[in-house]
C-alpha positions as CSV (number, residue, x, y, z in Angstrom):
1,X,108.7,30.8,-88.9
2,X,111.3,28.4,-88.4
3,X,110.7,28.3,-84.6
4,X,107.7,26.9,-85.1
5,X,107.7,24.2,-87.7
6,X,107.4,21.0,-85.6
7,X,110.5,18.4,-84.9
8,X,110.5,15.2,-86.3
9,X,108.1,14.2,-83.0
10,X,105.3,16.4,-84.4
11,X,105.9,18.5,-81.4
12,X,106.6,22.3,-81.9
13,X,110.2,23.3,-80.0
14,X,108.5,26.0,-77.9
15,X,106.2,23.4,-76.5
16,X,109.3,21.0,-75.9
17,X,111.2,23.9,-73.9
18,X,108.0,24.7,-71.9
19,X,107.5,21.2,-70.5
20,X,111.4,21.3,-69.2
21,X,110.3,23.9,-67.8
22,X,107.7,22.6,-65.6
23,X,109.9,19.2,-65.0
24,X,112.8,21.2,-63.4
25,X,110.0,23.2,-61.2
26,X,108.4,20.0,-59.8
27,X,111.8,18.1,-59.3
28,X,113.1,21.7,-57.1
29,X,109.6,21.2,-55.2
30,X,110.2,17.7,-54.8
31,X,113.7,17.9,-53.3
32,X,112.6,21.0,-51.0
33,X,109.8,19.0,-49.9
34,X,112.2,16.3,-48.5
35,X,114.7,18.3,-46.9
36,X,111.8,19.6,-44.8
37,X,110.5,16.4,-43.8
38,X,113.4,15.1,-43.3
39,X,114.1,17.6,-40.9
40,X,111.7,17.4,-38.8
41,X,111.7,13.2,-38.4
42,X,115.5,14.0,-37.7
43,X,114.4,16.5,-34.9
44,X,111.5,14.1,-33.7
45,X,114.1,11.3,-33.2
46,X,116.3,13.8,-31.6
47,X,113.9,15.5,-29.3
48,X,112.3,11.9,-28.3
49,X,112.7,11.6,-24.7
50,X,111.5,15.0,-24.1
51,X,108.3,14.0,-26.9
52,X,107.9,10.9,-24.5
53,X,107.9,13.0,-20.8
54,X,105.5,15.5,-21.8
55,X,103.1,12.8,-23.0
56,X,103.2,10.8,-19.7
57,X,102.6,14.1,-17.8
58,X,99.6,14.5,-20.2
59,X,97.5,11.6,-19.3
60,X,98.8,11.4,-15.9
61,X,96.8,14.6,-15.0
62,X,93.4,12.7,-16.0
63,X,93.4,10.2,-13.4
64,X,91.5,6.8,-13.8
65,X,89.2,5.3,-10.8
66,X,90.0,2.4,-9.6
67,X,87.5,-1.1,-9.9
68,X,86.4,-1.5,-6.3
69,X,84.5,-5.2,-5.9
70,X,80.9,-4.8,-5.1
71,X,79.8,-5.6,-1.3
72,X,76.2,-6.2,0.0
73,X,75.2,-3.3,2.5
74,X,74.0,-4.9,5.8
75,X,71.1,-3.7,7.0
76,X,71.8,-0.6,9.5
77,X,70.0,-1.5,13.2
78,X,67.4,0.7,14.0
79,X,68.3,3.5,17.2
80,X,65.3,4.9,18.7
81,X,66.5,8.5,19.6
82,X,64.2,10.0,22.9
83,X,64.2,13.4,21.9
84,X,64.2,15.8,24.8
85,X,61.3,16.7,26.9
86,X,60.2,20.1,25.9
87,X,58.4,22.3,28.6
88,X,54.6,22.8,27.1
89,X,54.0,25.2,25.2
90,X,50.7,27.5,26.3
91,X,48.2,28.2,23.1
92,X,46.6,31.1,23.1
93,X,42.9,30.3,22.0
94,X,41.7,32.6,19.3
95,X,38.4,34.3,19.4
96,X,36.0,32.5,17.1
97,X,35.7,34.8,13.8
98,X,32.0,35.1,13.4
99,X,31.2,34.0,9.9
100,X,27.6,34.4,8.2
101,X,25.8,31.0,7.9
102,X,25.5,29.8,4.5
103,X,22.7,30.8,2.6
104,X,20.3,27.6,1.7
105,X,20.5,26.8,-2.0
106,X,17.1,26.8,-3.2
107,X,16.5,24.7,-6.0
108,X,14.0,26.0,-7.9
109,X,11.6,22.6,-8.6
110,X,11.6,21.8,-12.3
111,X,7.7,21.8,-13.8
112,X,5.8,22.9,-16.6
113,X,2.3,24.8,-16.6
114,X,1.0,22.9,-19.6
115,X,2.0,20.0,-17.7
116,X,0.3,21.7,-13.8
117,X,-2.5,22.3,-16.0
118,X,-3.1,19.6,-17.4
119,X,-3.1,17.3,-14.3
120,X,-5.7,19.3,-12.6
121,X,-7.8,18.3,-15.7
122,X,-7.1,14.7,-15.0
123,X,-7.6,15.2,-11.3
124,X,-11.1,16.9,-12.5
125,X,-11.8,14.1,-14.6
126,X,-10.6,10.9,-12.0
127,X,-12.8,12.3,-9.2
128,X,-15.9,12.6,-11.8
129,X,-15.4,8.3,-12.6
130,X,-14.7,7.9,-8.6
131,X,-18.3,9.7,-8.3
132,X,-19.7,6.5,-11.6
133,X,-18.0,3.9,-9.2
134,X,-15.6,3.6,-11.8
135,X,-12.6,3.4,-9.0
136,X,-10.1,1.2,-11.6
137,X,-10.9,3.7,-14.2
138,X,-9.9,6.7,-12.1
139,X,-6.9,5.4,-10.3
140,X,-5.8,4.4,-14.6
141,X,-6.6,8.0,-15.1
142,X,-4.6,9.2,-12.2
143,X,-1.6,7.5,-12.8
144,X,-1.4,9.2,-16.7
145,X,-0.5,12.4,-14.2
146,X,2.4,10.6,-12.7
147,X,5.0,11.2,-15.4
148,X,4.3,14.7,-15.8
149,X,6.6,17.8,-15.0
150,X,4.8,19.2,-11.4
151,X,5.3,20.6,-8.9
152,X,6.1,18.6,-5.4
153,X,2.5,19.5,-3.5
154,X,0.5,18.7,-7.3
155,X,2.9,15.6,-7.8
156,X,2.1,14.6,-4.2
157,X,-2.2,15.1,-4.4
158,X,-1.8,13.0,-7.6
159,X,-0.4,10.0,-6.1
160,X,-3.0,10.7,-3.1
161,X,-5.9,10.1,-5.2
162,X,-4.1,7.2,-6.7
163,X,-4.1,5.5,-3.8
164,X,-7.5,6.7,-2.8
165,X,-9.3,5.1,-5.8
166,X,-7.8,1.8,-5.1
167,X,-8.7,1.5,-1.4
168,X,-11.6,2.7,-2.6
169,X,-11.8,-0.2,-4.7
170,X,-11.2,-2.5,-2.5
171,X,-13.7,-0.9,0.4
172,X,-17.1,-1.1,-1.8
173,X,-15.8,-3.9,-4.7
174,X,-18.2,-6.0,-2.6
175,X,-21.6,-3.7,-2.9
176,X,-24.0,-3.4,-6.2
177,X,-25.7,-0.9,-6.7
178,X,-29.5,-1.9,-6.4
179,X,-32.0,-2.5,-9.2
180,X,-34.4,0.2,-7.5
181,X,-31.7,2.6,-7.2
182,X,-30.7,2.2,-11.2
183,X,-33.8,1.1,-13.0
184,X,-36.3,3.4,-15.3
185,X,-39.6,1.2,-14.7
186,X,-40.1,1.9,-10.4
187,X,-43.7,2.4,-10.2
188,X,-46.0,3.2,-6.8
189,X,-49.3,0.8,-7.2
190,X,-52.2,1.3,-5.3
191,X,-54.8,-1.1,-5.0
192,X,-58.5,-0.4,-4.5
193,X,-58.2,-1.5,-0.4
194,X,-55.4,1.7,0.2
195,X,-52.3,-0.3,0.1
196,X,-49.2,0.9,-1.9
197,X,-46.8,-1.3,-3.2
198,X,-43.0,0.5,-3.9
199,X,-41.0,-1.7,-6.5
200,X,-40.0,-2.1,-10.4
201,X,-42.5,-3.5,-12.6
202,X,-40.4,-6.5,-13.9
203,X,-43.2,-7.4,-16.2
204,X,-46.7,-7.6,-17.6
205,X,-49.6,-9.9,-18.2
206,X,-52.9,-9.5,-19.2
207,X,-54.5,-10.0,-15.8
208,X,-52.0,-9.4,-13.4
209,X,-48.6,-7.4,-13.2
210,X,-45.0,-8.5,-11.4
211,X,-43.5,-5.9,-9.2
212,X,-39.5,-6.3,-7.4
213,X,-41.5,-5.0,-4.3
214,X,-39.2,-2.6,-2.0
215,X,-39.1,-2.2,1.3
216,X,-39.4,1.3,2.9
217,X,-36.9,0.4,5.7
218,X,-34.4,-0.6,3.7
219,X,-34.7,0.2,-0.2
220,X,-31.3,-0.7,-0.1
221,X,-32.1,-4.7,0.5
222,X,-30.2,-7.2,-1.4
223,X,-33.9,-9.3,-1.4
224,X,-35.5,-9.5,-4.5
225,X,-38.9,-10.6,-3.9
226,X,-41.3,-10.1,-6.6
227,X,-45.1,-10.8,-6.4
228,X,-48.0,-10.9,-8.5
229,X,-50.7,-7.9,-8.5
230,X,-54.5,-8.4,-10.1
231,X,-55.0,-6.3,-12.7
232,X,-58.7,-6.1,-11.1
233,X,-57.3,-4.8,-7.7
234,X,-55.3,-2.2,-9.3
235,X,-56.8,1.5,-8.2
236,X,-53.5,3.4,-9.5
237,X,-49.9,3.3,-11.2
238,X,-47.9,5.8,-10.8
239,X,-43.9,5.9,-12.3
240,X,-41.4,7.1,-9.8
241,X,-38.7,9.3,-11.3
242,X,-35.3,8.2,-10.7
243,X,-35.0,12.1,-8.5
244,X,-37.7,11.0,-6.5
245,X,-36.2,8.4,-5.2
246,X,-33.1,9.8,-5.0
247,X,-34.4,12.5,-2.7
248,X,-36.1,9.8,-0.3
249,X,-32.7,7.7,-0.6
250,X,-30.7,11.1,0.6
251,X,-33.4,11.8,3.2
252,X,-32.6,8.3,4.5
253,X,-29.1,8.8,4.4
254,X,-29.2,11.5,6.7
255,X,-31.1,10.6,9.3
256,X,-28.8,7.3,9.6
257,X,-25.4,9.8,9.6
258,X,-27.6,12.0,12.5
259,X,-27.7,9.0,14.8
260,X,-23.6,8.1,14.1
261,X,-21.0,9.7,16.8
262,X,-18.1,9.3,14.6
263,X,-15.1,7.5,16.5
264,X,-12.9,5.3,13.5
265,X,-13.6,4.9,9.8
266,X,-15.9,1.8,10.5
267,X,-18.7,3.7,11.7
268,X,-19.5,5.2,8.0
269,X,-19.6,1.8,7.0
270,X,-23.2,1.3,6.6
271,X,-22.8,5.0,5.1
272,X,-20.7,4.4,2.7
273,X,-22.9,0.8,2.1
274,X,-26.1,2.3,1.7
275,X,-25.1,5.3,-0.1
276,X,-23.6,2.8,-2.7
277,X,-26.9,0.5,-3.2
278,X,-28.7,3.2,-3.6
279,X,-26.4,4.9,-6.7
280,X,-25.5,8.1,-4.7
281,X,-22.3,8.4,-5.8
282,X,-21.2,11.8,-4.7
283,X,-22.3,11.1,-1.2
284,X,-20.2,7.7,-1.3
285,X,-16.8,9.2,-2.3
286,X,-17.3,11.9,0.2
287,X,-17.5,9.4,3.1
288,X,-14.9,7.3,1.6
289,X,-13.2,10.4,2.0
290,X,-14.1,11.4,5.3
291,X,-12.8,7.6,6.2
292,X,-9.6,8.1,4.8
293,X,-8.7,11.7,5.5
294,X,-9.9,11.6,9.2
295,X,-11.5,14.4,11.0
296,X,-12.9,15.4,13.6
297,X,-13.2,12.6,16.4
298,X,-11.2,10.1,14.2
299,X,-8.2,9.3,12.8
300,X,-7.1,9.1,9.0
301,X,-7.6,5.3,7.7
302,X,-4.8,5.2,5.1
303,X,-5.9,1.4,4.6
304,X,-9.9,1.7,4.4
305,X,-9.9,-0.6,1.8
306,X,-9.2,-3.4,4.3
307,X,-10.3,-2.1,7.6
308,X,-14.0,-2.3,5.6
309,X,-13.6,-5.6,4.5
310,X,-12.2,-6.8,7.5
311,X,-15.8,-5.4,9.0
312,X,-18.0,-7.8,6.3
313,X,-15.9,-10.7,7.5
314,X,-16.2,-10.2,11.2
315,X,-20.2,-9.7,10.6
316,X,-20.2,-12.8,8.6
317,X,-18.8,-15.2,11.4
318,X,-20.6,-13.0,14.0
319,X,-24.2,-14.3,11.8
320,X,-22.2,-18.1,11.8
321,X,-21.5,-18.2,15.4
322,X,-24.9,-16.8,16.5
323,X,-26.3,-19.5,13.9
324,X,-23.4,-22.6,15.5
325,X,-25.0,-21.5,19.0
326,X,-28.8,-22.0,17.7
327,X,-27.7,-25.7,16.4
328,X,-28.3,-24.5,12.8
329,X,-24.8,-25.7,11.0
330,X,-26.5,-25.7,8.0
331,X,-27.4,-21.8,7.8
332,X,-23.6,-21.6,9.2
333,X,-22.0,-23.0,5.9
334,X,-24.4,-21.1,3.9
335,X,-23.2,-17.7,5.6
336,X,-19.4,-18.9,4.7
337,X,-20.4,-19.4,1.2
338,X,-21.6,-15.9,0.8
339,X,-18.9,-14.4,2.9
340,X,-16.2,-16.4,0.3
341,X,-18.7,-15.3,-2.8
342,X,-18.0,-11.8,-1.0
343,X,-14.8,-11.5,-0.7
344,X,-13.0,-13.9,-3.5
345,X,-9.4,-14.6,-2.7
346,X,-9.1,-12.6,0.4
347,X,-6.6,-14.1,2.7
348,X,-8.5,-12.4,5.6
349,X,-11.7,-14.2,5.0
350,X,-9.8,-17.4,4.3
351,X,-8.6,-17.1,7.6
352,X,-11.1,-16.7,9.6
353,X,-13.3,-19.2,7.9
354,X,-10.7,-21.9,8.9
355,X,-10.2,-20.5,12.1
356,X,-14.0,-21.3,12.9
357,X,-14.6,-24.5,11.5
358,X,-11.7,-25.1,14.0
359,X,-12.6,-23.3,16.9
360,X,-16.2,-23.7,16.3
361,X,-18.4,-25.7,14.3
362,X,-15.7,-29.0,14.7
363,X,-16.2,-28.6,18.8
364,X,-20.2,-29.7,18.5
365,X,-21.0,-32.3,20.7
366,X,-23.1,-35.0,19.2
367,X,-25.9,-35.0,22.3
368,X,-25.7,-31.3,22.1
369,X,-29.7,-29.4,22.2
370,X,-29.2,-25.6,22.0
371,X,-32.0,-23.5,24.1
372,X,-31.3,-20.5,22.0
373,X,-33.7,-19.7,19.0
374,X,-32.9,-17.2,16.4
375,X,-35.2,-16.3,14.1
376,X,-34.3,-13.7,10.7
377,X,-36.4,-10.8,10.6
378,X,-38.7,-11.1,7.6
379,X,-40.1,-8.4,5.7
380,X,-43.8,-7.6,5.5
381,X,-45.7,-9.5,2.0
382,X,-47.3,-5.9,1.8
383,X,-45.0,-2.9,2.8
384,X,-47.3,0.2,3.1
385,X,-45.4,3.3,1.1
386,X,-47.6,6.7,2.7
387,X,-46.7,10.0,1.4
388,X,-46.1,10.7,5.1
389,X,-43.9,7.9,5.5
390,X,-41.0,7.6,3.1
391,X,-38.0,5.2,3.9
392,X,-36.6,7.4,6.9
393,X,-35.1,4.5,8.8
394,X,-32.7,2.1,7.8
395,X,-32.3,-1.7,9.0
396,X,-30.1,-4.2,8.0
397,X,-31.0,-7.3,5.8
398,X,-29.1,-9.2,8.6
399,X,-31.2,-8.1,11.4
400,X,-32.3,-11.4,13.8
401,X,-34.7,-12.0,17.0
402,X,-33.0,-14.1,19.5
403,X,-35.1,-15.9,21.6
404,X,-34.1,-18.4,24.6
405,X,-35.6,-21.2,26.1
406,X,-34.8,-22.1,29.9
407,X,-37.1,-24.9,30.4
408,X,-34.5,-27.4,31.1
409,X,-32.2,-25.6,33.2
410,X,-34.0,-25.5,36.2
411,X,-33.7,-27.5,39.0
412,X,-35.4,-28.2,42.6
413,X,-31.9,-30.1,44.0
414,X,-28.6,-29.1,45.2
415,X,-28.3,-27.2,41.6
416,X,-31.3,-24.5,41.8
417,X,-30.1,-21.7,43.5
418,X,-26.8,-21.7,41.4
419,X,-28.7,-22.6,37.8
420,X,-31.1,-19.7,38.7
421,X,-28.3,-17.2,39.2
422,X,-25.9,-18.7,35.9
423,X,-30.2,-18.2,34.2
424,X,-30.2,-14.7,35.2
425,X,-26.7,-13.5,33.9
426,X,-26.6,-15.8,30.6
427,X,-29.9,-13.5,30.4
428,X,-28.7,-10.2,30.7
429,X,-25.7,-11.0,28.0
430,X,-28.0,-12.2,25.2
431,X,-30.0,-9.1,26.1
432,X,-26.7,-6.6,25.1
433,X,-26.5,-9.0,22.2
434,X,-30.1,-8.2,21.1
435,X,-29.6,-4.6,21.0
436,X,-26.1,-4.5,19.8
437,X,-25.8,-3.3,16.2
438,X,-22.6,-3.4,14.1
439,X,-21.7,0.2,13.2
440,X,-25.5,1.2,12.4
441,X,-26.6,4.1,15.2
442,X,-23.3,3.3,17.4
443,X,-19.9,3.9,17.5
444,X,-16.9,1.6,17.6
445,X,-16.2,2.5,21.3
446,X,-20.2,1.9,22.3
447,X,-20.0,-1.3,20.3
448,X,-16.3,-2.6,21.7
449,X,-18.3,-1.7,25.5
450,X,-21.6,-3.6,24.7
451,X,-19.7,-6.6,23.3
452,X,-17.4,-6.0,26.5
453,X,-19.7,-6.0,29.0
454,X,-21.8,-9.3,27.3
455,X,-18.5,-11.2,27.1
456,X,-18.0,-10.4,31.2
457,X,-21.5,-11.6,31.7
458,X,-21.2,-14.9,30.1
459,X,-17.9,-15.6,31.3
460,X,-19.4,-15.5,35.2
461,X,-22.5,-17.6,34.2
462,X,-20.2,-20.3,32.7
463,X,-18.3,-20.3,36.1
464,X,-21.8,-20.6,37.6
465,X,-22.9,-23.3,35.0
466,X,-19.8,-25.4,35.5
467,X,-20.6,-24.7,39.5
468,X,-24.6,-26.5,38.9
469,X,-22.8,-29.3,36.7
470,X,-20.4,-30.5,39.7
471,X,-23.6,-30.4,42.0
472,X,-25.7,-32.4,39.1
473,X,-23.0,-34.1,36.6
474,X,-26.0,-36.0,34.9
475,X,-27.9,-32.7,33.9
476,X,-27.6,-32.6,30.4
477,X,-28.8,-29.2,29.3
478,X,-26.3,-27.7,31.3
479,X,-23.4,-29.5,29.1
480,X,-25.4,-27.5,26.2
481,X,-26.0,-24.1,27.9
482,X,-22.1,-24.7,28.4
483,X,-21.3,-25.5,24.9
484,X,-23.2,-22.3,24.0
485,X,-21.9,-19.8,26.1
486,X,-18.4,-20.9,24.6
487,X,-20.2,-19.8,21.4
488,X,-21.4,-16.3,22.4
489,X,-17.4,-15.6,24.2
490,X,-16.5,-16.5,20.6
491,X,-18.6,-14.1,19.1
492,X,-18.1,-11.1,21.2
493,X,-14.0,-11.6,20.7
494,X,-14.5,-11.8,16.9
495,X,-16.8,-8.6,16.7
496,X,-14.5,-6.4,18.9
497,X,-13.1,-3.9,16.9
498,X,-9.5,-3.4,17.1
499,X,-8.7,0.0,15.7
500,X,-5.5,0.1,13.6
């Protein structure tokens, strides 16, 4: 127990003995330690040299590259190297490999059948307000069609009665319908002597009535000429169903188409004309068709709208020039009035208009006497309707009887013989101009002939004339005659037709 009661230190003696212990192990660890180390740096220092060459040989076997300064290439000169001439090759031409043509890629047109359908309804419909004389309704009407799905042929008739209705337009914008051939009141009177009077009652009184009388050559007259009947010379009224007259307007109608040869769309001018007066609607549109389509004899008129204006303005300074040659200015300026009434804002019409005053009624001398009288055919006070004599021909409201007086343009001095013969053709041209009728029982080649031939006739007369006025330069009327010769060339130029 004495072992391990602790020293004075307050540390047991086995502890005391144990940490010798570890002292004299660390010191022997120590000193070993050293004597190795110091070994080997005693080695080192002996073995240094050899240390020394084997590191030299070390890096010398990794060998550094040398810094070379940078130099600026120059630019190597170009050699052109010929290469050999080669003898030519022969290719051998392959056989074409016969291949199948490509089939055509059909693409199938995208439309609907509601849509197909549906436009043949408007088509339907259109061609029913073309028939009213409703042309800007139906071409409105046609062109709802446009946007639908169809096919190529349905979207193409579509936009061909689009176009239709508005040369349509354009062709009979110009023509009203007549009172006769729309009113409810047209009566027949007959009065107690046999006379029948054809008209609309416009109104009544106690001893007398007021009837629009019609004529039965041309119920389609834009005259409106109304007299007074006696109540006490009345024998009979009898009304005159719209039908009725429709069937004596149709009857009319064709005898005028039978006595037409059928050359260019402006020979069913006065067709299509008369057949709108008189409210035949159905009849119209088919020759507005016929026009435009073409057919037999004559070619399409894709511009009818035009070519049958372009026919009311060469009849309205035809009417002026005949009127310029009679001296009649007056009568002239009222025929341009109506022709610009007409036609509003056609450049055409403006045209020509100028072109006359021009040409025509600004070249009047101031002594000049015309020897040509023309006098407007006038309707009879009493036009006889007989039950064997309904309206089967037609005649235009701007039918005239040219006369021509000679008197002074004869002579018994050197100028006879020659005034005699110029007499004798001027004669036989106003004679074609007599008989010649624009479009109504002719034909656009007959017509272009007759004005032809009349043109030729006056032309040699005027050489003739101007032949008498060197053999009597004091002989007035031959200045005239002269003056209106130049008048009658004019008109025969403007009333040729020139097909387009």
């Amino acid at each position: 127990m004495a072992s391990n009661v602790p020293n004075g230190s307050g540390k047991k003696p086995a502890s005391i003995e144990r940490i010798k212990r570890q002292q004299r192990g660390s010191a022997i660890k120590f000193y070993i330690t050293s004597v190795v180390l110091g070994g080997l740096c005693g080695l080192a220092y002996l073995e240094r040299a050899e240390i020394k060459s084997a590191y030299d040989k070390l890096m010398s076997s990794a060998p550094v590259a040398p810094v070379v300064p940078a130099v600026t290439p120059e630019t190597p000169k170009s050699v052109e190297v010929i290469p050999p001439k080669e003898a030519a090759k022969k290719i051998e031409t392959l056989p074409p490999v016969e291949t199948a043509p490509p089939k055509a890629v059909v693409v199938q047109p995208q439309f609907s059948v509601k849509d197909e359908q549906r436009a043949r309804e408007i088509l339907t419909e259109g061609r029913g307000l073309l028939e009213k004389f409703d042309f800007a309704a139906a071409g409105n009407r046609f062109a709802d069609a446009a946007p639908l799905k169809l096919s190529p042929a349905l979207a193409d008739e579509v936009k061909l009665w689009k176009k239709k209705a508005a040369e349509f337009a354009n062709a009979t914008r110009h023509i009203a319908v007549a009172d006769y051939a729309q009113g409810d009141n047209a009566v027949i009177v007959e009065t107690i002597d046999g006379t029948e009077w054809r008209g609309l009652k416009t109104r009544e009184e106690d001893d007398k009535i007021y009837v629009q009388v019609i004529s039965e050559t041309n119920p389609a007259s834009e005259g409106k000429r109304t007299f007074p009947i006696p109540r006490n010379e009345i024998k009979k009224i009898t009304p005159l169903p719209l039908k009725q007259r429709q069937a004596d307007f149709n009857e009319m109608v064709t005898n005028l188409e039978g006595s037409i040869k059928l050359t260019h769309s402006t020979d069913l001018y006065d067709l299509v004309y008369l057949t709108k007066r008189l409210g035949l609607g159905k009849e119209c549109v088919a020759y507005l068709n016929r026009a435009f389509d073409g057919g037999t004899g004559h070619a399409p008129d894709p511009n009818v709208g035009d070519t049958y204006r372009d026919v009311v303005v060469r009849r309205a300074i035809g009417r002026a020039t005949l009127l310029m040659a009679a001296n009649r200015r007056t009568q002239a300026e009222l025929e341009l009035k109506k022709l610009k009434d007409t036609l509003p804002g056609y450049a055409k019409a403006d045209e020509d208009i100028a072109t006359f005053r021009s040409e025509v009624m600004n070249k009047v001398s101031p002594d000049f006497h015309s020897s040509i009288v023309i006098t407007e055919k006038k309707e009879p006070m009493k036009p006889v309707a007989s039950s064997d004599s309904k309206a089967k021909k037609f005649e235009r409201d701007d039918a005239v009887e040219i006369s021509i007086n000679n008197s002074g343009l004869t002579s018994t001095g050197a100028a006879g013989a020659m005034l005699t013969k110029a007499n004798d053709e001027f004669g036989k041209g106003m004679s074609i101009i007599r008989t010649y009728q624009p479009g109504v029982g002719g034909n656009s080649v007959s017509n272009n002939k007759a004005l032809s031939d009349a043109k030729s006739l006056f032309q040699q007369a005027q050489d003739d004339y101007d032949a008498a006025q060197k053999l009597e330069p004091t002989n007035g009327a031959i200045r005239s005659r002269q003056e209106e010769i130049g008048r009658m060339i004019y008109f025969c130029v403007k009333n040729m037709i020139f097909l387009r």
